[in-house]
C-alpha positions as CSV (number, residue, x, y, z in Angstrom):
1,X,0.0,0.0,0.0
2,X,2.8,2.2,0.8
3,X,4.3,1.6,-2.9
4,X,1.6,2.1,-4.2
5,X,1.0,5.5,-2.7
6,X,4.6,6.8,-3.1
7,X,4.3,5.5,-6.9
8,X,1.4,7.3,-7.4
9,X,2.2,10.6,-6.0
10,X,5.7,10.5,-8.0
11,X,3.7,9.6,-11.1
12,X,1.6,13.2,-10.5
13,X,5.0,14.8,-9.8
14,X,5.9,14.0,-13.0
15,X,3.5,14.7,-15.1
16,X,3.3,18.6,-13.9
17,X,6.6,19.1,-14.5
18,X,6.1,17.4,-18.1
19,X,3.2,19.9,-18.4
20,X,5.2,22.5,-17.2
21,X,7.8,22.2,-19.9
22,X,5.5,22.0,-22.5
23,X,4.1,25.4,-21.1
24,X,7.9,26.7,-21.2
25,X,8.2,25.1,-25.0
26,X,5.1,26.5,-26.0
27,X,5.9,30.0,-24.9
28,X,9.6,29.8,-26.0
29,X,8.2,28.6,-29.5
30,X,5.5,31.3,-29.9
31,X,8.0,33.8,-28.6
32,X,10.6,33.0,-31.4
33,X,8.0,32.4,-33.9
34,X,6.7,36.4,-32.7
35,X,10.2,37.5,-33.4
36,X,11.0,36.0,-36.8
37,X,7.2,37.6,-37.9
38,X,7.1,41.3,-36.7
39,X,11.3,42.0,-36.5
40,X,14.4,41.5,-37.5
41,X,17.3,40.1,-35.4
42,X,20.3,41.8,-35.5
43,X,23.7,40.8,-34.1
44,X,26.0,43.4,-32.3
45,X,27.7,44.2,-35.1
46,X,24.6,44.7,-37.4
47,X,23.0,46.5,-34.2
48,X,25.7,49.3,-34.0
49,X,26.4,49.5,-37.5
50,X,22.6,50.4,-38.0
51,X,21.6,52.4,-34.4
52,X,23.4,55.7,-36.3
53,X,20.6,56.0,-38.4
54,X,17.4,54.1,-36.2
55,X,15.6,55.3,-32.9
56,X,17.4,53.0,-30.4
57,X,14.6,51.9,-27.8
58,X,15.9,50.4,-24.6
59,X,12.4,48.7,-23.6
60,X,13.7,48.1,-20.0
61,X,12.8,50.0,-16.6
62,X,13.9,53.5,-16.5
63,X,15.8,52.0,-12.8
64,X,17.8,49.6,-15.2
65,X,18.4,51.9,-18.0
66,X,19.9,54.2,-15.3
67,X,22.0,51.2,-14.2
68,X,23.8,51.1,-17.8
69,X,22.7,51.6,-21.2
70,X,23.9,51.2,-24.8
71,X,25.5,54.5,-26.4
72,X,22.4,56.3,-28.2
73,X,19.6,54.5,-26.6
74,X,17.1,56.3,-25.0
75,X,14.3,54.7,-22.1
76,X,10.8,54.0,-23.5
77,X,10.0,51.2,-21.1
78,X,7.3,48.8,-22.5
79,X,4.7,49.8,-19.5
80,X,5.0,53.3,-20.9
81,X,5.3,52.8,-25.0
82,X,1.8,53.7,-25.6
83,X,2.0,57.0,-23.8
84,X,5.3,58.0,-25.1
85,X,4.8,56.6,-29.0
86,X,4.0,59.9,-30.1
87,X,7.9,60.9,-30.2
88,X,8.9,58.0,-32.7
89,X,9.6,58.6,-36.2
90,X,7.5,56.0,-38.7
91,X,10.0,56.7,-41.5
92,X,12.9,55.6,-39.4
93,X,14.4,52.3,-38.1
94,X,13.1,51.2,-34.2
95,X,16.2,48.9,-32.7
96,X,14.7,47.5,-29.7
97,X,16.2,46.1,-26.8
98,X,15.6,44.7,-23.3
99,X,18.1,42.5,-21.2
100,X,16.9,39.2,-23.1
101,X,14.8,39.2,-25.9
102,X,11.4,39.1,-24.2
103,X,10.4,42.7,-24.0
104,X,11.5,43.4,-27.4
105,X,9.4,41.3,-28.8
106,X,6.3,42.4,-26.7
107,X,7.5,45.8,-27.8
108,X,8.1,44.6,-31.7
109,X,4.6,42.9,-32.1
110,X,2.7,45.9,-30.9
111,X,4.3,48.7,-32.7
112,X,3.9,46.3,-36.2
113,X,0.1,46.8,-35.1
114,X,0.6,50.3,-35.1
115,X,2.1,50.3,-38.4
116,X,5.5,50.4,-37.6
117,X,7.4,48.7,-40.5
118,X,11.3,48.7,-39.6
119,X,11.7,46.3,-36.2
120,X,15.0,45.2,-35.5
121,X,15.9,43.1,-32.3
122,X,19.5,42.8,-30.5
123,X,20.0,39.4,-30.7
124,X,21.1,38.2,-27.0
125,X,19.4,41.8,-25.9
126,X,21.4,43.9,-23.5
127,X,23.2,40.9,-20.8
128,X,25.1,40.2,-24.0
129,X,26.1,43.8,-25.3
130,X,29.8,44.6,-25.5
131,X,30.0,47.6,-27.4
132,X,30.1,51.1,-25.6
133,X,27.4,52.0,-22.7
134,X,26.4,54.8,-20.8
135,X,25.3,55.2,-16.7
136,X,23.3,57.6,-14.9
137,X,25.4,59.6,-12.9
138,X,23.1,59.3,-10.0
């Protein structure tokens, strides 16, 4: 009976985490699948090469853009985008970033429903940036 008991409650243990990783898969999938349709990746060299002539949107909280920020970049954090969408250029490049990818993608599927055309990505986002940044003094 005791067997039997312990058998069965590993047998529900591991079927939630099999559903959790299906979740996680799932959401990785969509995510990547999000990317690929509304944006453009872009590696480093692609990204800095470009952000001379794009907006460069650090989708992140104003706290961690303070903490460091790439060179030219300036805050729009994703909670704030709608308010603050008024100040980007249609005509011109958006280079998104966040410290993955996640954000950026949030942020690249809803600007390409409000006819934004030219989303690009950092590929790795802003944990794997080596090129030149910036911090708040304060």
């Amino acid at each position: 009976m005791v067997v039997a008991s312990v058998s069965s409650g590993l047998l529900m243990f591991d079927a939630v985490i099999i559903i959790i990783l299906i979740i996680w898969l799932g959401s990785a999938g969509l995510n990547r699948w999000r990317r690929k349709k509304y944006a453009t990746m872009l590696d480093q060299k692609a990204f800095q090469k470009g952000s001379h002539r794009a907006q460069v949107l650090d989708v992140r909280s104003k706290e961690d853009f303070d903490k460091g920020h790439i060179l030219g970049a300036r805050s729009m954090p994703l909670a704030y985008m709608k308010q603050q969408m008024g100040d980007l250029r249609a005509d011109l490049p958006i280079y998104l970033y966040d410290q993955g990818m996640t954000l950026s993608t949030q942020a690249a599927v809803w600007l390409a429903k409000q006819g934004y055309k030219q989303l690009y990505i950092l590929d790795g986002g802003y944990s794997k940036w080596t090129g030149k940044t910036k911090k708040s003094k304060y």
